[in-house]
N, C-alpha and C positions, 0 to 999 in steps of 0.2 A: 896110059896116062897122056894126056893131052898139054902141048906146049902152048905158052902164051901165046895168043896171037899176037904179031908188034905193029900189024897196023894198030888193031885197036889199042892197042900202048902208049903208043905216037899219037892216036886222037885224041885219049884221055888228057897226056902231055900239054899238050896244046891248048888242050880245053879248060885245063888247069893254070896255062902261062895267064889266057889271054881273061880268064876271071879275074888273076892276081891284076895286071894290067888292068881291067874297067875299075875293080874293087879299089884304087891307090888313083883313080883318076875321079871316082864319085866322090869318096872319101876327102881329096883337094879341091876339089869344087863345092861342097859343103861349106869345105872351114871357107873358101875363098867369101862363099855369099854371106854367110856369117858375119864374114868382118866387114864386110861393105854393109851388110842391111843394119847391124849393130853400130858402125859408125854413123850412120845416115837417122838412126832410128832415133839415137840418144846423143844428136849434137847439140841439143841447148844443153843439156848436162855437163857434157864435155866441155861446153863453150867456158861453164866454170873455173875447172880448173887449168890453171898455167902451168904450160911446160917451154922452157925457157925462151919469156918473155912471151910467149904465143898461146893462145883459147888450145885446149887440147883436142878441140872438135876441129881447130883450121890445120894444124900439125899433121891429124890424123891421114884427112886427107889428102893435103897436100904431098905431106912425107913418106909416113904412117904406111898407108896402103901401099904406097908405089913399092917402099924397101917388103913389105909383105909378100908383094905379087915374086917379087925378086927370091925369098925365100922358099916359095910357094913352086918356083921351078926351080930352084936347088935340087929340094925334098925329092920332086918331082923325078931330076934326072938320077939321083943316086939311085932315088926307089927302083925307079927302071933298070939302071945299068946292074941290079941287086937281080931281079927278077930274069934279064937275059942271061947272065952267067950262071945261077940256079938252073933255068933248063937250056944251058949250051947253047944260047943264042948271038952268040958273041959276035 
């Protein structure tokens, strides 16, 4: 009976970390153009409705996006810091 090989263990690992990692990095950049091509796409709509005191298409922008990008690398580094401790990257 033949024992695992642990390079090929270690490749597979690895090959597995750094899928999780592109997978959690395409998946962010997705939602990221979403909210940009979405806000950009439907700002006379948004210019309708008020969000306090301001067109929700100048909010978005101005605000809107920027607290998103902020959230966007939250996600970002938990997900990661989730992904290096799963395979002992620490």
């Amino acid at each position: 009976m033949m024992s695992a090989n642990p390079r090929h263990t270690a490749h597979s690992a690895r090959a597995r970390y750094w899928l999780q990692t592109r997978l959690l990095t395409v998946l962010l950049l997705a939602f990221w153009a979403a909210l940009v091509f979405g806000t950009l796409f439907f700002a006379r709509e948004l210019a309708t409705i008020d969000f306090f005191g301001w067109n929700l298409s100048f909010y978005m922008l101005a605000q809107g996006l920027t607290l998103s990008f902020v959230l966007i690398l939250a996600v970002y580094s938990v997900g990661m810091r989730w992904i290096a401790y799963r395979y002992g990257k620490d």
